[in-house]
RODRENTOR-482381 format. One record per residue: residue in one letter; x, y, z of N, C-alpha, C in turn. Coordinates in steps of 0.02 Angstrom, whole numbers, padded with zeros to 5 digits, always signed. Example, Ala and Ser with C-alpha at 12.3 -4.5 7.8 and 13.67 -1.06 7.14 Angstrom:
<sites>
A+00660-00284+00390+00615-00225+00390+00660-00165+00390S+00642-00112+00354+00684-00053+00357+00645+00002+00394
</sites>
This chain:
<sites>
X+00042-00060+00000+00000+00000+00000+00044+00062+00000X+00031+00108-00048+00058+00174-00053+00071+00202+00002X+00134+00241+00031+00091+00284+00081+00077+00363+00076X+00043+00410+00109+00022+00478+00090+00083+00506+00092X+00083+00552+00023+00130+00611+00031+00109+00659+00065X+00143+00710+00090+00140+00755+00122+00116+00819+00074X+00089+00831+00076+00071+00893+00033+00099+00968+00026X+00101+00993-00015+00119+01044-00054+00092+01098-00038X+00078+01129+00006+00028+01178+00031+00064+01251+00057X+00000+01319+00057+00044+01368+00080+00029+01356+00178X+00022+01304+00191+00053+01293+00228+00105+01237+00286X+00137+01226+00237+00186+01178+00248+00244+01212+00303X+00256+01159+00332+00304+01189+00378+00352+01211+00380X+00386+01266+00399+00431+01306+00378+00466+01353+00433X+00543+01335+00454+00564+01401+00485+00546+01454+00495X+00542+01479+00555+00494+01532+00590+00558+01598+00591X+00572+01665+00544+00619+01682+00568+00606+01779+00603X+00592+01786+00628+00576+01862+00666+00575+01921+00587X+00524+01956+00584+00535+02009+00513+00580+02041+00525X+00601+02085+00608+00662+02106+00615+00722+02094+00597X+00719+01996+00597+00794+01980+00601+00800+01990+00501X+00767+01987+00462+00766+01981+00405+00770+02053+00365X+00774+02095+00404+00787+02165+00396+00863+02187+00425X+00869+02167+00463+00923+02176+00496+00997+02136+00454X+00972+02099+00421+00998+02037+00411+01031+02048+00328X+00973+02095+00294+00982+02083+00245+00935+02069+00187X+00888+02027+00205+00854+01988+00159+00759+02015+00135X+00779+02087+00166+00728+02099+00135+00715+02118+00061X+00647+02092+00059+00647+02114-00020+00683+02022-00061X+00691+01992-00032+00718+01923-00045+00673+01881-00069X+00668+01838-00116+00587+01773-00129+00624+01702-00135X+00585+01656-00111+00591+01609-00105+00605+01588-00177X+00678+01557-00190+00692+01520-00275+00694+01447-00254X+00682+01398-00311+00713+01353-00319+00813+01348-00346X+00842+01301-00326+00910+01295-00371+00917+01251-00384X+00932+01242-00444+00923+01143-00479+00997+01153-00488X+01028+01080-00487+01085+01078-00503+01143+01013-00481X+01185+01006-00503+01201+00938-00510+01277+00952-00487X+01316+00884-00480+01355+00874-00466+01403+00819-00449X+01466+00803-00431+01496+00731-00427+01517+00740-00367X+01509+00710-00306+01519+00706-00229+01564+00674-00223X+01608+00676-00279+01689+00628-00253+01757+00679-00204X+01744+00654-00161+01783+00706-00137+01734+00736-00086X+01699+00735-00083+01639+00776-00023+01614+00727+00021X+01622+00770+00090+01583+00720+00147+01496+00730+00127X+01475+00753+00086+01398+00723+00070+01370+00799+00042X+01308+00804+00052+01272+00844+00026+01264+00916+00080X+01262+00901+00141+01212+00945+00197+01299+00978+00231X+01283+01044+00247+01337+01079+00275+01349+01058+00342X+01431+01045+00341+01455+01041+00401+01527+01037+00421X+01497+01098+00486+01557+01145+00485+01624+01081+00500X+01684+01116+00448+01747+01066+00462+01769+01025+00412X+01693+01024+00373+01710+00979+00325+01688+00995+00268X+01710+00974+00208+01712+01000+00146+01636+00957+00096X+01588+01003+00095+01521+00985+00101+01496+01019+00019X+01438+01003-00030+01412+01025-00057+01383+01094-00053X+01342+01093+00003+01305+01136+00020+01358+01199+00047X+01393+01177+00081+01475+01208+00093+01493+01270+00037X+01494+01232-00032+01516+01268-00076+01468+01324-00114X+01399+01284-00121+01354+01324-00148+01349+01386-00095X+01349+01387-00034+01329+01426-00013+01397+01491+00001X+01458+01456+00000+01532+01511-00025+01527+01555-00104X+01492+01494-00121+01463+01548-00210+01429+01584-00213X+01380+01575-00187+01318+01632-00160+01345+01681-00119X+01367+01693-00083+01413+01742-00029+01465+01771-00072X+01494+01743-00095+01555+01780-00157+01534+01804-00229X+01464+01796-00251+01427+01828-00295+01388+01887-00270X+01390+01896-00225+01376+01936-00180+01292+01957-00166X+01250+01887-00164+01199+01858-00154+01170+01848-00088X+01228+01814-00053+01168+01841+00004+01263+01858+00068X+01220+01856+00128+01302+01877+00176+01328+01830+00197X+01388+01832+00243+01425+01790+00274+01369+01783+00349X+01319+01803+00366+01296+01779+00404+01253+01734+00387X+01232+01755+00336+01164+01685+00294+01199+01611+00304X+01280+01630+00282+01317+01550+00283+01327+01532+00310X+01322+01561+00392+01337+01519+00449+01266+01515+00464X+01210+01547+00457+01133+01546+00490+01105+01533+00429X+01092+01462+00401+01065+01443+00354+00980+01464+00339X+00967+01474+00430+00880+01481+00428+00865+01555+00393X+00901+01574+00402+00884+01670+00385+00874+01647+00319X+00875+01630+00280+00871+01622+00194+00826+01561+00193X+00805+01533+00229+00748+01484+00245+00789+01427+00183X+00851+01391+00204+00891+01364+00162+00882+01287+00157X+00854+01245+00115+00810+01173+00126+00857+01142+00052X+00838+01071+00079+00855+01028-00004+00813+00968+00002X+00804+00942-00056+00760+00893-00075+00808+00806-00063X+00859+00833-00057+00892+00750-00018+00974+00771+00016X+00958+00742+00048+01040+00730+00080+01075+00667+00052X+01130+00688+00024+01192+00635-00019+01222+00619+00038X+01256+00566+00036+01299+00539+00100+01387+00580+00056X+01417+00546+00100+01489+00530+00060+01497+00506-00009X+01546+00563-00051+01559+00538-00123+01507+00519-00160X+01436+00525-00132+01380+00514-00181+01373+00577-00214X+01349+00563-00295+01330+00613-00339+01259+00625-00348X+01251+00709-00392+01190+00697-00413+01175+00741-00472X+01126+00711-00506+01115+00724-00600+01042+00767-00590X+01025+00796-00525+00956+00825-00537+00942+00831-00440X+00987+00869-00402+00963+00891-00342+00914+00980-00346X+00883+00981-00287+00849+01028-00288+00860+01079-00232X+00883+01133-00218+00895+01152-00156+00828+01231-00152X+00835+01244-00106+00782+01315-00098+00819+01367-00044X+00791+01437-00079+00814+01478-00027+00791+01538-00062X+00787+01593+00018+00768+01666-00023+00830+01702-00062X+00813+01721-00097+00873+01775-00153+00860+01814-00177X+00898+01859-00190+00873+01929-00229+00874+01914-00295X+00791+01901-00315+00793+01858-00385+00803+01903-00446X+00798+01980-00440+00814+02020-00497+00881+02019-00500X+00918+01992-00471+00980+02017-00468+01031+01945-00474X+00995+01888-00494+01055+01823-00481+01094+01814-00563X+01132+01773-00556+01148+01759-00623+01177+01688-00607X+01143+01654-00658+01169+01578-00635+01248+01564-00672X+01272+01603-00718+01334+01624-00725+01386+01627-00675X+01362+01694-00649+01402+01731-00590+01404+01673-00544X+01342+01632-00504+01335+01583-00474+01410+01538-00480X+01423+01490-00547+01454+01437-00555+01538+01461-00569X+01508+01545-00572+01622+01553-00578+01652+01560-00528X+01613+01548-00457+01645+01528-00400+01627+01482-00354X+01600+01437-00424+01593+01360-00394+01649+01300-00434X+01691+01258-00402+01721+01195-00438+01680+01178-00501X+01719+01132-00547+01721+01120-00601+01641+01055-00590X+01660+01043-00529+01636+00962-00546+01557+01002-00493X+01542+01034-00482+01478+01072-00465+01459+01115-00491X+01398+01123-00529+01360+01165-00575+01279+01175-00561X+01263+01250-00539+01208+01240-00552+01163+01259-00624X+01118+01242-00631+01100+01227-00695+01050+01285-00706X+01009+01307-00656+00937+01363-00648+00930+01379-00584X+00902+01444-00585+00888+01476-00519+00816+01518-00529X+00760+01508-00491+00708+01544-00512+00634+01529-00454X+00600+01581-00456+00534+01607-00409+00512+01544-00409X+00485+01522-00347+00442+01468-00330+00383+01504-00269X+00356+01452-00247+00292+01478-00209+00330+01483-00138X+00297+01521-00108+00306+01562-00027+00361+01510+00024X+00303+01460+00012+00306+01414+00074+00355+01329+00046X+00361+01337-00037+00394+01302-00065+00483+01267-00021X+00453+01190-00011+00504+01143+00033+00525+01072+00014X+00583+01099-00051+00595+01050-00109+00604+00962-00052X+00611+00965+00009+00592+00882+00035+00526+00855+00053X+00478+00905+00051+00415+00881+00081+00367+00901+00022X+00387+00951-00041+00369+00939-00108+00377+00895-00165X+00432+00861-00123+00443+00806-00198+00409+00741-00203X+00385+00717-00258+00336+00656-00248+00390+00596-00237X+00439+00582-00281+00487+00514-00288+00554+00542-00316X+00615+00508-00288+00663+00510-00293+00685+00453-00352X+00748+00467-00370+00777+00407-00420+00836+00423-00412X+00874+00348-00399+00921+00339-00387+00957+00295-00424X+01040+00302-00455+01046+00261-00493+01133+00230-00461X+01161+00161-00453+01217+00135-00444+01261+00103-00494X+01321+00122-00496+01358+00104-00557+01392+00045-00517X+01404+00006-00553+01439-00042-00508+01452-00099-00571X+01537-00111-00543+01571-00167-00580+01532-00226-00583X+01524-00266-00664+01498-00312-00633+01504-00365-00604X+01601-00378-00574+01618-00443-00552+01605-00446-00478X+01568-00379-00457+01539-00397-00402+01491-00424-00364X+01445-00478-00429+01406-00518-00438+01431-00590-00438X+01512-00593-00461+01535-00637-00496+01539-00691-00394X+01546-00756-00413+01539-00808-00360+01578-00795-00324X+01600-00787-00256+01663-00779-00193+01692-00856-00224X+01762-00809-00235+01839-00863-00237+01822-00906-00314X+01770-00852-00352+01780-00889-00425+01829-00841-00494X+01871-00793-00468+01914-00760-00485+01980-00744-00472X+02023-00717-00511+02063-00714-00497+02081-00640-00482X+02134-00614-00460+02136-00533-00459+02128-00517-00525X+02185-00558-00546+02210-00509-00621+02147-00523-00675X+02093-00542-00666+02034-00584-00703+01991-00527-00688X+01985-00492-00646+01913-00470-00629+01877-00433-00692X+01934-00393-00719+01916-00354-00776+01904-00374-00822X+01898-00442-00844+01886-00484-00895+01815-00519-00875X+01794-00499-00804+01722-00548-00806+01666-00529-00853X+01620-00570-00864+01571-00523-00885+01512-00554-00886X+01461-00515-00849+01399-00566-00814+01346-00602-00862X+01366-00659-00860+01292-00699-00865+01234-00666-00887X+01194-00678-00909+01116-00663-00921+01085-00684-00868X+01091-00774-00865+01057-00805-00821+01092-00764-00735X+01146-00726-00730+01139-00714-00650+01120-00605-00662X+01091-00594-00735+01074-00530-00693+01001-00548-00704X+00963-00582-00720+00884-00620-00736+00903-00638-00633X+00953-00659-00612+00928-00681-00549+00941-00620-00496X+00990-00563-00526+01002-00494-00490+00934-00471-00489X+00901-00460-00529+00834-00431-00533+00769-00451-00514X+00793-00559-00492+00748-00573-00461+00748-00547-00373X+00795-00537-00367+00802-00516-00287+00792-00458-00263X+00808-00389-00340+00792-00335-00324+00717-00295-00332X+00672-00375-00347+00601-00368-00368+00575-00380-00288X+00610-00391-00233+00610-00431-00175+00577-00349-00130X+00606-00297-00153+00616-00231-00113+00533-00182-00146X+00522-00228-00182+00446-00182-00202+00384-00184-00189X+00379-00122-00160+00292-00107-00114+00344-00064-00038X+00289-00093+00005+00293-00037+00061+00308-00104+00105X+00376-00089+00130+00408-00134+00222+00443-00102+00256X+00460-00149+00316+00504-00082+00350+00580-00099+00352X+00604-00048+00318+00643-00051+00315+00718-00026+00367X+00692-00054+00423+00731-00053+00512+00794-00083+00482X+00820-00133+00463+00883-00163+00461+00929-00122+00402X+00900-00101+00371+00934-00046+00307+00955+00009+00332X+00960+00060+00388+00982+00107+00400+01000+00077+00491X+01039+00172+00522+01055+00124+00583+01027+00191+00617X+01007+00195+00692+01024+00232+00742+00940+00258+00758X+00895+00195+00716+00846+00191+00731+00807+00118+00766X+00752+00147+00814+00698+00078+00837+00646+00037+00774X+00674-00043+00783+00645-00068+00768+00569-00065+00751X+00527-00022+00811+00477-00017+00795+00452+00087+00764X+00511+00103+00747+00495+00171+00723+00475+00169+00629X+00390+00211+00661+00364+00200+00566+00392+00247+00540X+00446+00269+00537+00484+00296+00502+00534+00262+00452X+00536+00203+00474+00579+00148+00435+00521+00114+00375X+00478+00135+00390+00413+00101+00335+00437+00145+00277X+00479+00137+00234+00466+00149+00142+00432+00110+00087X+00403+00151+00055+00390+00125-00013+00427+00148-00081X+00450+00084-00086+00489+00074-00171+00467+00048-00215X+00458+00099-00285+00405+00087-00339+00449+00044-00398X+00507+00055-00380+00539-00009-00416+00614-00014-00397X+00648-00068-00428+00716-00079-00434+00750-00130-00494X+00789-00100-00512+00802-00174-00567+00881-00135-00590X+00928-00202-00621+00971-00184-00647+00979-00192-00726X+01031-00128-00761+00999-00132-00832+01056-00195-00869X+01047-00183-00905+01098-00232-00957+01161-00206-00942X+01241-00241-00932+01278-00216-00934+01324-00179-00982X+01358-00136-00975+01408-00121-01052+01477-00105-01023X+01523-00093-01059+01593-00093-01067+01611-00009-01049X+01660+00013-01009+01692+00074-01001+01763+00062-01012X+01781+00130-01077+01853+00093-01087+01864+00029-01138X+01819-00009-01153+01810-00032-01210+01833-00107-01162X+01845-00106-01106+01860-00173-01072+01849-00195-01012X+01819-00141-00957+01794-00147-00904+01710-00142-00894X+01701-00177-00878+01603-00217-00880+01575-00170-00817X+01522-00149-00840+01485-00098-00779+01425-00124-00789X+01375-00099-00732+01292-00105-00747+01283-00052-00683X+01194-00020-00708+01179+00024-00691+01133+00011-00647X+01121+00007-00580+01042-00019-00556+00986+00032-00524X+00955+00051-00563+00889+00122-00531+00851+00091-00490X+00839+00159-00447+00779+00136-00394+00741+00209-00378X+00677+00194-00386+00626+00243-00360+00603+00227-00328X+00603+00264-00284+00541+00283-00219+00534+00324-00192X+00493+00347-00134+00465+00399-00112+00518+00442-00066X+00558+00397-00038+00604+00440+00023+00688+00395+00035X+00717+00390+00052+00744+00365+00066+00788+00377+00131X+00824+00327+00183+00849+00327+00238+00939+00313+00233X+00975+00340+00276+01057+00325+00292+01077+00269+00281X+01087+00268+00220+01138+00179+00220+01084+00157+00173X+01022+00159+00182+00963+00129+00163+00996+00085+00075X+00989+00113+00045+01016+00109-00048+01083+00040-00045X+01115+00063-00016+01184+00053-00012+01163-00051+00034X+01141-00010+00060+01128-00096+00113+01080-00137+00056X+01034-00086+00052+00978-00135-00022+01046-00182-00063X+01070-00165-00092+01107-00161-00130+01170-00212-00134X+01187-00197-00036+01240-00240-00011+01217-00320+00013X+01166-00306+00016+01118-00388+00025+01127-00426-00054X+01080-00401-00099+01094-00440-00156+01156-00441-00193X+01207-00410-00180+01268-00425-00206+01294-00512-00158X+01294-00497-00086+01309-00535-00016+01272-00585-00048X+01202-00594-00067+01175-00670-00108+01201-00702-00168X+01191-00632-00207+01252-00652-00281+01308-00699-00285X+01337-00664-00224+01415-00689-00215+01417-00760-00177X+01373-00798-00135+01350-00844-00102+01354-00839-00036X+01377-00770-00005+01363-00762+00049+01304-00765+00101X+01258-00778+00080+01182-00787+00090+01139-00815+00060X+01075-00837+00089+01018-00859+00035+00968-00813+00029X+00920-00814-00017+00870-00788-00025+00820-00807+00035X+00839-00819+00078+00792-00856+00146+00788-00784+00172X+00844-00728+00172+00854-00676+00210+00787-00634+00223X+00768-00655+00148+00718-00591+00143+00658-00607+00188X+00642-00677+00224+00581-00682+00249+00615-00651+00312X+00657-00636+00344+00696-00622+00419+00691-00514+00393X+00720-00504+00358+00749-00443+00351+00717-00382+00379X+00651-00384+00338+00579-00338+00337+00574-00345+00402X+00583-00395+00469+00562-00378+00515+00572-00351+00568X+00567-00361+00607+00583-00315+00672+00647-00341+00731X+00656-00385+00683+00737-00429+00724+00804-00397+00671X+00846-00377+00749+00907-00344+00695+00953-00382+00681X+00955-00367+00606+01011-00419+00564+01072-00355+00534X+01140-00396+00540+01171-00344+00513+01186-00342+00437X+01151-00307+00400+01151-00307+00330+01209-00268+00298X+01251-00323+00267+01308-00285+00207+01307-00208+00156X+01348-00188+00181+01338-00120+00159+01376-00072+00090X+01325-00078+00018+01381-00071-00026+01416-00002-00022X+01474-00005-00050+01522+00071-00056+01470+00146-00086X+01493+00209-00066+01442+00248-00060+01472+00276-00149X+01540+00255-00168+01575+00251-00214+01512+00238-00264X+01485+00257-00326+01455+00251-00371+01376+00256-00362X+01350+00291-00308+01296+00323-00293+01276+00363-00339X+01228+00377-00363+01189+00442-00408+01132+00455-00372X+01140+00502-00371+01035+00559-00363+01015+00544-00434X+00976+00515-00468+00969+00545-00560+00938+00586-00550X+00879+00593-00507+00845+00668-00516+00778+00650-00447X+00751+00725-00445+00688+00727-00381+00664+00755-00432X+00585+00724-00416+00522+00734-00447+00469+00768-00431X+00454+00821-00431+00387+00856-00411+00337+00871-00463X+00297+00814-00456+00244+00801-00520+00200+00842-00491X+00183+00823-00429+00129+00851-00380+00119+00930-00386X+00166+00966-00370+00196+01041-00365+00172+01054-00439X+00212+01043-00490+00195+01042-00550+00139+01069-00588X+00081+01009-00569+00024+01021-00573-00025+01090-00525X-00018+01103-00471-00056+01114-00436-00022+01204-00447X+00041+01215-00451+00080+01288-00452+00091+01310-00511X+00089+01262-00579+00128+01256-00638+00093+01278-00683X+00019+01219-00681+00012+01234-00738-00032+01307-00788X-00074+01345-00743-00078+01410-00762-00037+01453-00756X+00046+01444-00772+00099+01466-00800+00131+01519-00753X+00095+01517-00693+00109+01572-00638+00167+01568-00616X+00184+01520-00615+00265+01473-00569+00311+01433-00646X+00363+01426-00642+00396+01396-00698+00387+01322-00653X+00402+01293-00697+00404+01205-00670+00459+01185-00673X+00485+01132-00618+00540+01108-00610+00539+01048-00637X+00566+01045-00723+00574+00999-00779+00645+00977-00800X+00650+00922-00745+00723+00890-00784+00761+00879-00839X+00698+00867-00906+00688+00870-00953+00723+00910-01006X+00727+00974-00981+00745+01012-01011+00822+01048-00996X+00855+01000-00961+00913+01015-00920+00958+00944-00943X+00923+00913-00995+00946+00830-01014+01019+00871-01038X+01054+00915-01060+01080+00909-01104+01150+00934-01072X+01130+00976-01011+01198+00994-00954+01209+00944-00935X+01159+00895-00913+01177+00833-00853+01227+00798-00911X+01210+00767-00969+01250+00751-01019+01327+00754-01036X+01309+00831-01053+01385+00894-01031+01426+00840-00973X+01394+00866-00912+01445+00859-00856+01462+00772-00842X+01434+00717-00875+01440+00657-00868+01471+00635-00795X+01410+00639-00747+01432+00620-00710+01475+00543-00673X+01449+00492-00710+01470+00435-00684+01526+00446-00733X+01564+00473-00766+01621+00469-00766+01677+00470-00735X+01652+00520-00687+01680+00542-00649+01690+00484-00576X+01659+00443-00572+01647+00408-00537+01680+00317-00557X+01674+00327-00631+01709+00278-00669+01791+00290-00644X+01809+00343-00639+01873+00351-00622+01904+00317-00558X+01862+00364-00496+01863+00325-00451+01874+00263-00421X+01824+00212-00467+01831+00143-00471+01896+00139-00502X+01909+00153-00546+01989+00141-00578+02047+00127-00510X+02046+00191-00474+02081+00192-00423+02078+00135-00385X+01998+00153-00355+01984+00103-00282+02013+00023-00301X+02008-00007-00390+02034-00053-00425+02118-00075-00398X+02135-00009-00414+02226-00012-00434+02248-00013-00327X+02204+00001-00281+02217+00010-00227+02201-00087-00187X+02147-00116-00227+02130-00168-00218+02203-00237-00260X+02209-00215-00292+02263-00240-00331+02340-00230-00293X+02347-00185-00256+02417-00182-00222+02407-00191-00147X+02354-00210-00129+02356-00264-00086+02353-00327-00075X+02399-00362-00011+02428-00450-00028+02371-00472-00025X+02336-00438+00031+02266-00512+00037+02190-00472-00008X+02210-00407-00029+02156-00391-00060+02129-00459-00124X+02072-00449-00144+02026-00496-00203+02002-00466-00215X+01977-00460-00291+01919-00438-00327+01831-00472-00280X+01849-00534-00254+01789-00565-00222+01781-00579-00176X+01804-00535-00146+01800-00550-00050+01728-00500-00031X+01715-00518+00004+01633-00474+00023+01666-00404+00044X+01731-00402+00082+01746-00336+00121+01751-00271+00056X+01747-00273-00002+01754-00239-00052+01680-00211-00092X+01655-00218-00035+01566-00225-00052+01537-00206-00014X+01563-00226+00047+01490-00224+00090+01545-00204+00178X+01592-00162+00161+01610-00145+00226+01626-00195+00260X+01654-00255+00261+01681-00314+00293+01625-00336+00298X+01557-00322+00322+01527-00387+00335+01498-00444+00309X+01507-00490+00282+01495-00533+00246+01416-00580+00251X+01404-00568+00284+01323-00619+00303+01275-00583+00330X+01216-00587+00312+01169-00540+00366+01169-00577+00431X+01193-00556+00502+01195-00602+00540+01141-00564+00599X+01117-00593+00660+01091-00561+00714+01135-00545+00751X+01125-00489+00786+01170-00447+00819+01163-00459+00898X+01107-00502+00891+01090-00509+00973+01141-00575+00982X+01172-00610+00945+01173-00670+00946+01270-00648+00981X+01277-00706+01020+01359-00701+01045+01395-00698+00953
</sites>
């Protein structure tokens, strides 16, 4: 069963900030924009600012301050600009279509000016008027997410060699069985054992995923085998993707059976394999909902991925990420006991979904 989105309304919840302080501050005369825009998180502790560390949000918001958009107090007091995003990236995860919000002096931006004091490998793409109360995480209907991933990480534990890995190349018959397992994650469960630092019985762990599957594989480099695996759904949780992910590889490989899945969904904690955050994508957030209801008597522009196909293109992000793997490859290779097929190259050492209660 579906569950309710949260709606789109002028009154959605929203940072409370004094009119004084917004005068005082700066930001009067300021309107709430959307900022679409993409990027490769290699190299970044994630999406959401934090102080110390070298953050997405980090940078967009040093570009904005050095375009001379909003102040150096906005960047340490994110609320004064009522400053929101439509997902939080973990580590080194990318994204081909994030959404962030904030007030700006919209006669006056230039998405130009914006990106010449932003890195190469961060671009935003559009900047523009949205509605009052507009809160690109509690406006968006479904997320999509996409994983690049080698495909000898399917290949059987201890049926390779190092110097082989790059020569595997998967079966039909085992991505027909990748896809039977990742057909395992669709509809609405709870998903308690996929993220951590939550109760078993918190419905907050209840997601719904409208699909998953992996595509056909192809060649990067004309000799190294990749495949792509998308997933939509409504929200997603810490680790959540990555553990999906780190289970059916952990079965692939024979670390497990398909028995897991009757244990997993429930309310007994198992420790589930966790894949590398290494080849993560955002492909894009969706606000069909918004769309319709703000959009279409032309009052509001619409936030259309669509029409942005051709930057995301431009900036090729999993290339960038293809690289990466090159490395993390050549780092796995100059170690004695490293393997192309050991689970610890996958799933964070742990190899089995095991119970945690158990000695």
């Amino acid at each position: 069963m579906k569950r309710p989105h949260e709606l789109d309304t002028e009154n959605s919840p929203e940072v409370k900030v004094n009119k004084t302080d917004l005068i005082l501050d700066g930001t009067r005369g300021f309107r709430k924009c959307a900022i679409l825009m993409i990027y490769s998180g290699t190299g970044y502790y994630g999406m959401q600012k934090n102080e110390g560390f070298k953050t997405i949000e980090g940078e967009l918001l040093s570009a904005l301050h050095n375009a001379g958009y909003i102040t150096r107090e906005h960047v340490k007091n994110q609320q004064l600009i009522h400053f929101s995003r439509a997902s939080k990236t973990d580590k080194n995860v990318s994204a081909a279509g994030q959404v962030c919000a904030a007030k700006l002096p919209i006669d006056n931006l230039s998405v130009d000016k914006i990106n010449s004091f932003l890195p190469d490998q961060i671009r935003v793409l559009d900047v523009f008027r949205v509605t009052k109360k507009f809160n690109p995480k509690t406006a968006c209907n479904y997320r999509i997410y996409q994983y690049l991933i080698p495909t000898f990480a399917f290949a059987p534990r201890d049926s390779l060699k190092l110097s082989d890995c790059w020569n595997y190349r998967l079966p039909s018959k085992t991505l027909s069985r990748v896809n039977e397992l990742l057909l395992r994650y669709k509809g609405t469960h709870n998903f308690f054992n996929f993220t951590s630092g939550r109760a078993s019985d918190d419905k907050s762990c209840v997601r719904y995923i409208m699909s998953m599957e992996c595509g056909s594989p192809f060649l990067l480099d004309g000799c190294r085998e990749f495949a792509v695996i998308s997933i939509q759904g409504q929200s997603f949780m810490l680790h959540q993707i990555r553990k999906m992910i780190g289970l059916v590889i952990g079965i692939a490989k024979g670390y497990a059976t398909e028995d897991v899945f009757e244990k997993v969904f429930k309310t007994e904690r198992l420790d589930v394999p966790r894949a590398p955050g290494l080849g993560l994508l955002l492909d894009q957030v969706c606000f069909t909902r918004y769309n319709n209801r703000f959009c279409a008597d032309c009052s509001h522009k619409s936030i259309d991925w669509d029409i942005m196909f051709e930057w995301m293109s431009n900036l090729n992000l999993h290339t960038f990420d293809k690289r990466e793997y090159d490395s993390k490859a050549s780092s796995i290779s100059s170690s004695p006991s490293g393997s192309p097929n050991s689970a610890e190259n996958y799933d964070d050492g742990h190899e089995v979904p095991t119970n945690t209660n158990n000695p």
